[in-house]
C-alpha positions in Angstrom: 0.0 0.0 0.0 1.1 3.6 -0.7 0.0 6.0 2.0 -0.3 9.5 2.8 0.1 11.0 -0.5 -1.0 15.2 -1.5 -3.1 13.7 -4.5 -3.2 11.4 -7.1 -2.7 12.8 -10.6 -4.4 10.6 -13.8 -6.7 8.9 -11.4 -10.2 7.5 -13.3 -13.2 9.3 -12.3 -14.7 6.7 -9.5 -11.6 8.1 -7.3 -12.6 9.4 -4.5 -11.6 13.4 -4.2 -9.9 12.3 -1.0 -8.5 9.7 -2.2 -4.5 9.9 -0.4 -3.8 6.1 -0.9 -3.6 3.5 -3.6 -3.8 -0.7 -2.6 -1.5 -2.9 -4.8 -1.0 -6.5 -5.6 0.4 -9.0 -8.2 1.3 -6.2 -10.4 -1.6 -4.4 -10.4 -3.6 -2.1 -8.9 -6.3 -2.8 -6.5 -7.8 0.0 -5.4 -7.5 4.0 -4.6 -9.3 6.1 -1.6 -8.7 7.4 1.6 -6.1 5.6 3.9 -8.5 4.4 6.5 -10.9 2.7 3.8 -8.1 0.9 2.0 -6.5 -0.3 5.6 -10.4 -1.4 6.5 -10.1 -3.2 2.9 -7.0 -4.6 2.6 -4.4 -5.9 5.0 -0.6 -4.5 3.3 1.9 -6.9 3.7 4.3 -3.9 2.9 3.8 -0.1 2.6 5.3 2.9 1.2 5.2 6.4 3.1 4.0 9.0 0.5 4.9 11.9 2.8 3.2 14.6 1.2 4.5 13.7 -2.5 2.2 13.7 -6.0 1.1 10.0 -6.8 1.1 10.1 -10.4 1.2 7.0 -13.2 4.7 6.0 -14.4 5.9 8.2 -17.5 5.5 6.9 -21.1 7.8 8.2 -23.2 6.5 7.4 -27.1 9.5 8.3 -29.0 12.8 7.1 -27.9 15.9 6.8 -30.0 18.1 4.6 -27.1 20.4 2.4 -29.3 23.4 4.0 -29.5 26.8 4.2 -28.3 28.3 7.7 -28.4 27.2 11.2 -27.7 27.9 14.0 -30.6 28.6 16.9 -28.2 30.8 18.3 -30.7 28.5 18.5 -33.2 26.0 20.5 -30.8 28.8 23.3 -30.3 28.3 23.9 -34.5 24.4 23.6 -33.6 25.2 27.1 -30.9 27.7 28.6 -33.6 24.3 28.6 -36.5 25.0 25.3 -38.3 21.9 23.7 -39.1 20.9 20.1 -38.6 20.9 19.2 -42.3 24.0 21.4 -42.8 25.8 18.6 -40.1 24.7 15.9 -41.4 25.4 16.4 -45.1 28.8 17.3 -44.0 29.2 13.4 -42.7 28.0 13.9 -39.3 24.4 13.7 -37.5 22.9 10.1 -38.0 25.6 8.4 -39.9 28.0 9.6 -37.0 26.1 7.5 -34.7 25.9 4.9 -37.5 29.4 4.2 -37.4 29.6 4.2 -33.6 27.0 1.2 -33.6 28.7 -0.7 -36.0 32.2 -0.5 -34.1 30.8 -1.2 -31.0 29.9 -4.7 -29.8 26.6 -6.3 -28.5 27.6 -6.5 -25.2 29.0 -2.5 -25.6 25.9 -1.2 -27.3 23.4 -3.2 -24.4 25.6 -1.8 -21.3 25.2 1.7 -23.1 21.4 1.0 -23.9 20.6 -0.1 -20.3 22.6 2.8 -18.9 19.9 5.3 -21.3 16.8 3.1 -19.7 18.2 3.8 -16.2 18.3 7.5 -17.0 15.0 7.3 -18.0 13.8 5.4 -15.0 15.7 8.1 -12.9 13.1 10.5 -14.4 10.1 8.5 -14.3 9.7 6.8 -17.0 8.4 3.0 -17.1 7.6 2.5 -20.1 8.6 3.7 -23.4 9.1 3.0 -27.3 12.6 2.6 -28.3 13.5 2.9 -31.9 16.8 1.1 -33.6 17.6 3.0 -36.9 22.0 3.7 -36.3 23.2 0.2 -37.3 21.3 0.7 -40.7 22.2 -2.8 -42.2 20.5 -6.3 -41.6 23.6 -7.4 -39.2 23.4 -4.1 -36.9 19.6 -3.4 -36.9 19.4 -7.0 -35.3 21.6 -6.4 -32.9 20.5 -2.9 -31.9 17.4 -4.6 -31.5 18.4 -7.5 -29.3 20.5 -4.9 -27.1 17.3 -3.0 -26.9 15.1 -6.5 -25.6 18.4 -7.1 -23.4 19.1 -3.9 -21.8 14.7 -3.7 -21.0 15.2 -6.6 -18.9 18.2 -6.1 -16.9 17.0 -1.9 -16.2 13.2 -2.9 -15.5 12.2 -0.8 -18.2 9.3 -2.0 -20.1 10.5 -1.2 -23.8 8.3 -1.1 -27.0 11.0 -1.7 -29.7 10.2 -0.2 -33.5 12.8 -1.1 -36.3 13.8 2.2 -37.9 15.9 0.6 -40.5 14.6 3.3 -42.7 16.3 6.4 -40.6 18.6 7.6 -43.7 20.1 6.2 -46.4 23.4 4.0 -45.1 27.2 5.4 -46.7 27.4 2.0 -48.8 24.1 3.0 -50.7 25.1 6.3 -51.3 23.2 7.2 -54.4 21.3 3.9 -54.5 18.6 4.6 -52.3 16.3 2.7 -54.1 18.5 -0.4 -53.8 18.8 -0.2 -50.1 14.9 0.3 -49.5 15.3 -3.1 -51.5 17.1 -4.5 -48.9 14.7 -3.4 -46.1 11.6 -4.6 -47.8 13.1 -7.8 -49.1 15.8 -9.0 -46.2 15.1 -6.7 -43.2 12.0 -6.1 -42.4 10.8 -9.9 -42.9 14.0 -11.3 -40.6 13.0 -8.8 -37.6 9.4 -10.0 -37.9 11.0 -13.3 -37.9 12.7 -12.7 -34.7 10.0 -11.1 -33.1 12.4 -8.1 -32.3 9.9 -4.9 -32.9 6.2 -4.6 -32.3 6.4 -1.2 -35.0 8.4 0.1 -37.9 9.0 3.6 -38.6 10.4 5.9 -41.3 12.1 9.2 -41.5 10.4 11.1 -44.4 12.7 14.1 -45.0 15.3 15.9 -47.4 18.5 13.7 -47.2 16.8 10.8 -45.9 13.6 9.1 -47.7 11.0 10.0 -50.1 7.7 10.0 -50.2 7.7 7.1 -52.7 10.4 5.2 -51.2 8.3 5.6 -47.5 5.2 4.4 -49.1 6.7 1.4 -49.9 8.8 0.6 -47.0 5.3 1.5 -44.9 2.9 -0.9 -47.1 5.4 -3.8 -46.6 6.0 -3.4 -43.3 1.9 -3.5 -42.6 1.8 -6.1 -45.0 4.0 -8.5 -42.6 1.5 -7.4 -40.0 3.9 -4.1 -38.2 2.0 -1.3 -36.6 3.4 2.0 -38.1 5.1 5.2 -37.1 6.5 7.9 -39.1 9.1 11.0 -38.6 7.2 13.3 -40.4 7.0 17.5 -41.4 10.4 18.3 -39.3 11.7 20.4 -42.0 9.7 20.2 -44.7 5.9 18.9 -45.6 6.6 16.6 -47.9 3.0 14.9 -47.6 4.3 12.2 -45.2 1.5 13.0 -42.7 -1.3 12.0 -45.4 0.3 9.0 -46.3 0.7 8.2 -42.4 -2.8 8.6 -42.3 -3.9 6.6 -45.4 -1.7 3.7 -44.1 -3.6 3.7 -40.5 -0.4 4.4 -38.7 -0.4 4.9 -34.9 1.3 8.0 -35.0 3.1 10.9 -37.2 6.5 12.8 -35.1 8.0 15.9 -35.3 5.2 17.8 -37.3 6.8 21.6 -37.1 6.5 22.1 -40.5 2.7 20.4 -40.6 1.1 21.5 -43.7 -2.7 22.6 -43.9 -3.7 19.1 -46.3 -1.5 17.3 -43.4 -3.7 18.8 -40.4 -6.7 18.5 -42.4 -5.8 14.5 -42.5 -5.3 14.6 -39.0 -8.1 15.8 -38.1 -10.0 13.5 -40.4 -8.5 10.5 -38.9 -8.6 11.5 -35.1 -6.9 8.3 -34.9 -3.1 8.7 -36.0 -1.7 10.6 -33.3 0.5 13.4 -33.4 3.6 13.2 -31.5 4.8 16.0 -30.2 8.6 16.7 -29.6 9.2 20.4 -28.1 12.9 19.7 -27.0 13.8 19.2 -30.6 13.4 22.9 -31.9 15.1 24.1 -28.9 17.9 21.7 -29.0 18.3 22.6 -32.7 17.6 26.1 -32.3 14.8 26.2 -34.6 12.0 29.1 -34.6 9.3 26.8 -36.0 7.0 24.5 -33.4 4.6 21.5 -33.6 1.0 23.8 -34.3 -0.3 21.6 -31.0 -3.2 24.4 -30.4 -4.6 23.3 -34.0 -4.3 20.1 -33.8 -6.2 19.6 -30.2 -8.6 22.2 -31.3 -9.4 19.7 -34.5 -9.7 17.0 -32.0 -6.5 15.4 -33.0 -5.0 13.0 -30.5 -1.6 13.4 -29.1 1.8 12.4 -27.5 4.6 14.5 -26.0 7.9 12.9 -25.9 11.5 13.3 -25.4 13.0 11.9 -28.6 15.7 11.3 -26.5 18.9 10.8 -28.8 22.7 12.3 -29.3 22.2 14.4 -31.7 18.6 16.2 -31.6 17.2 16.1 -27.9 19.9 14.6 -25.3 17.6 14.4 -23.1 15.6 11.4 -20.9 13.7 13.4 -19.2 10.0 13.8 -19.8 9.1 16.3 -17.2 11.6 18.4 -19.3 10.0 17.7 -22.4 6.8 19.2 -20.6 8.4 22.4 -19.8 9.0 23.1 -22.9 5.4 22.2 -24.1 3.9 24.0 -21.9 6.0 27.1 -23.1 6.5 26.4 -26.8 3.5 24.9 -27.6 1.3 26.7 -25.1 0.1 23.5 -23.2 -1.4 23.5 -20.6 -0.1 21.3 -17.2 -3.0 19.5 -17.6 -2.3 18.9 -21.5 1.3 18.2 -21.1 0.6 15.5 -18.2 -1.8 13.7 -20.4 0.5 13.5 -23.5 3.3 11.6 -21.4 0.8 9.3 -19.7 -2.3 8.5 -21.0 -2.0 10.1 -24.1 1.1 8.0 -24.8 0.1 4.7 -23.4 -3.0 4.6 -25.9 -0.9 5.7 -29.2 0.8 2.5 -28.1 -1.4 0.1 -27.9 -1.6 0.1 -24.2 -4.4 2.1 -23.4 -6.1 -0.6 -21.2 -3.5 -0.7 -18.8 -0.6 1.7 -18.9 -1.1 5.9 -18.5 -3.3 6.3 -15.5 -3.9 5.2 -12.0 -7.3 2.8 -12.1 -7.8 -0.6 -10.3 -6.6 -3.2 -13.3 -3.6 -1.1 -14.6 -0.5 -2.2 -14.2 1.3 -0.7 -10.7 3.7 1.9 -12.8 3.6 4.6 -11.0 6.1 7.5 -9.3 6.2 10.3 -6.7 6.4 13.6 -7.4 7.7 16.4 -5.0 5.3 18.6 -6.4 2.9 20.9 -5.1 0.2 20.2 -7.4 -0.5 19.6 -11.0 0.3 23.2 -12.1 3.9 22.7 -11.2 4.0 19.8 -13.5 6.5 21.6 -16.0 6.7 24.6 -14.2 10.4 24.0 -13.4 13.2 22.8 -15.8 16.2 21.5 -15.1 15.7 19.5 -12.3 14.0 16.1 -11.7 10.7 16.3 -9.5 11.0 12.5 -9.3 11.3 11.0 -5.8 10.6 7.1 -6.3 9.7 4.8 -8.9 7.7 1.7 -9.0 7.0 -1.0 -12.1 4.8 -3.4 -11.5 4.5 -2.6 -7.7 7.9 -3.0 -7.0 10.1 0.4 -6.7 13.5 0.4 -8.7 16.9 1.7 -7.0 17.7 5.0 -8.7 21.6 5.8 -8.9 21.4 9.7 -9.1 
């Protein structure tokens, strides 16, 4: 049992408003209300002092980029001296740095790095989150990136979705045969991870200098064919009409979306099931003007994720009360908004609506304490970690700060 909390944040509506405890058992939870109710209900066999803290559902952080081995700091000092993201990575670095990193390092090097990102994570409240290959960028290295990624969940206690993003850019071997490597994906890659059961999703990066639109449709209709959910990068830099064809396609979600074109929202909004994915860390990391137009897209009813992107070259960052912050101030979310796209809001554009995302008897027991006032604080703050504890499945983890 967990005791003598301030309030319970993403609770279901048969809470009671005084609800200050939550009952727990096998994994899931019981039961939330006042203290003396649940101790009239339940005998705890063990119990947790809240102390005043925010009892709020473990984070779910929808967009992850965890599989890889070395930062690029350098590369961010160019970022903060005006070079832009595609100016970097057409100059050899960005992606195909960390490419190159993956491929030198080994499996048991690129698992103890992945397991090291999942503890950060945890560190920050997240339980759960989707975690994307795409920097080994051939058969041999996606498969391994992947089996680090199902590795390094289990030994962090992180429960990890994994999507194969073999389609992240075009590798340095196919240079100017990017129609022979999306062979290769759709003839060798994609049907070996399905194979190996290594990723639940697949995902493509539609942009100048990685994929087409063509080349995406086809990488997206075999990849559904073979029975993958989808997930697209989509409208970073340019609307390239990667949105629609993320919407025709029935994928779970479309990222990035600063550059989200008027047919693109109007898809969206048609749909209301592909969900945007929201990623406000990314313009400010990259020291872009443009922004996600997340005031259009929940006033058409669209559903939505905010996420951390967390990777070395575009958001370096695990933390998804961070990615909040900056939500709430460069997307003009509100607390309440911003909570809901890294819970709830994320646990359903996963698949995982019926258990993951909120506090309710029958969900999983994911769940964290805040030292937080109250919900408006939720973001108020950057730059620090609110985060006192952290439980999966009932069970709280051992955070190394």
């Amino acid at each position: 049992m967990v005791y003598g909390v301030s309030g319970i944040l993403g609770a279901g509506p048969e809470t009671p408003a005084r609800a200050d405890a939550m009952a727990v058992a096998g994994g899931k939870i019981l039961a939330l209300g006042p203290q003396a109710a649940l101790r009239r209900r339940f005998r705890a066999k063990e119990e947790v002092d809240g102390a005043g803290a925010l009892l709020s559902p473990g984070f779910v952080d929808a967009h992850t980029h965890p599989a890889f081995t070395a930062g690029r700091a350098a590369e961010f000092d160019l970022k903060c001296q005006g070079k832009t993201y595609l100016e970097i990575a057409a100059a050899g670095g960005g992606i195909l740095a960390s490419v190159r990193a993956v491929r030198a390092a080994s499996e048991g090097q690129l698992t103890a790095r992945v397991e090291e990102n999942f503890r950060r994570m945890l560190r920050h409240g997240t339980t759960t989150c989707e975690a994307k290959s795409g920097y080994g960028l051939s058969l041999k290295e996606e498969l391994k990136s992947l089996r680090a990624i199902r590795a390094a969940a289990a030994a962090a206690g992180m429960e990890a979705l994994p999507t194969f993003l073999g389609a992240h850019v075009v590798p340095e071997e196919f240079a100017g045969r990017a129609g022979a490597y999306v062979d290769l994906l759709c003839q060798e890659a994609l049907p070996a991870v399905k194979e190996a059961k290594l990723a639940r999703a697949a995902d493509v990066y539609v942009e100048e200098g990685a994929f087409t639109l063509a080349q995406a449709r086809r990488y997206l209709e075999r990849a559904r064919e073979l029975g993958f959910a989808l997930r697209v990068h989509a409208d970073q830099f340019s609307a390239l009409g990667a949105v629609q064809l993320a919407v025709e396609l029935g994928a779970e979600s479309v990222d990035h979306l600063e550059f989200l074109s008027d047919a693109g929202l109007e898809a969206l909004a048609l749909s209301r099931q592909t969900f945007a994915g929201f990623l406000p860390t990314v313009p400010h990391f990259l020291g872009q003007k443009a922004d996600a137009p997340a005031r259009k897209l929940l006033k058409a009813g669209v559903p939505y994720f905010v996420a951390t992107d967390f990777n070395p070259g575009s958001s370096y960052t695990p933390s998804l009360a961070e990615a909040a912050h900056f939500a709430r101030r460069r997307l003009g979310l509100t607390a309440e908004e911003a909570f809901h796209g890294v819970t709830a809001g994320a646990a359903v554009s996963l698949g995982l609506g019926a258990r993951k995302g909120r506090l309710e008897a029958g969900f999983d027991a994911d769940f964290v304490l805040l030292d937080l006032p109250d919900l408006a604080h939720f973001g108020y703050a950057f730059g620090e970690n609110p985060v006192r504890a952290v439980f999966r499945g009932g069970h709280g983890i051992a955070l190394v700060q």
